[in-house]
Phi, psi and omega in degrees: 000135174261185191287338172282347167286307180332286178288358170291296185313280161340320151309311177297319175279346178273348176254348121321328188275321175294318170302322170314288190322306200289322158315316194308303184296346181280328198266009141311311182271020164244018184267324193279331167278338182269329167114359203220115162331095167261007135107025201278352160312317194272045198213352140308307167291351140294311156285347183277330163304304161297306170306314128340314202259348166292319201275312196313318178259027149280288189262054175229273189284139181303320168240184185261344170243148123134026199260133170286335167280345164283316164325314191275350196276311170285008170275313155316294173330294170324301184300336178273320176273342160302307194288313177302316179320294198290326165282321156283336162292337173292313194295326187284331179271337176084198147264127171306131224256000000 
């Protein structure tokens, strides 16, 4: 792999890893100010997930795609960071009456 996937890849996961946290951190603080579970845990496993599938295509795979288990460790994350995403814009935003 060359250095320049390297240091992409690595980029990629750390603005992701960040972004996640700052999801995390809103719907912590919106669990503690509203008084209502928003589930802000499950907003781990999508990193840990992503974080996997980063250290697989650092040290395995050649590229950033087409490796199956890395494909599958991000896909699951995504689907665990949609749903959770999505169960807190409902709890934060409510429903329309």
């Amino acid at each position: 792999m060359s250095i320049i996937n390297i240091i992409l890849t690595i980029y990629i996961w750390a603005l992701s890893m960040m972004m996640i946290y700052f999801l995390m951190a809103i719907a912590h603080f919106y669990e503690k100010k509203s008084k209502q579970r928003s589930y802000h845990q499950f907003f781990i496993a999508p990193m840990l997930l992503f974080s996997l599938a980063t250290l697989r295509y650092l040290l395995i795979a050649p590229v950033i795609t087409g490796d199956f288990l890395g494909d599958g460790l991000r896909f699951i994350g995504a689907v665990i960071l949609i749903g959770t995403g999505l169960y807190v814009l409902k709890l934060m935003v409510g429903e329309r009456r």
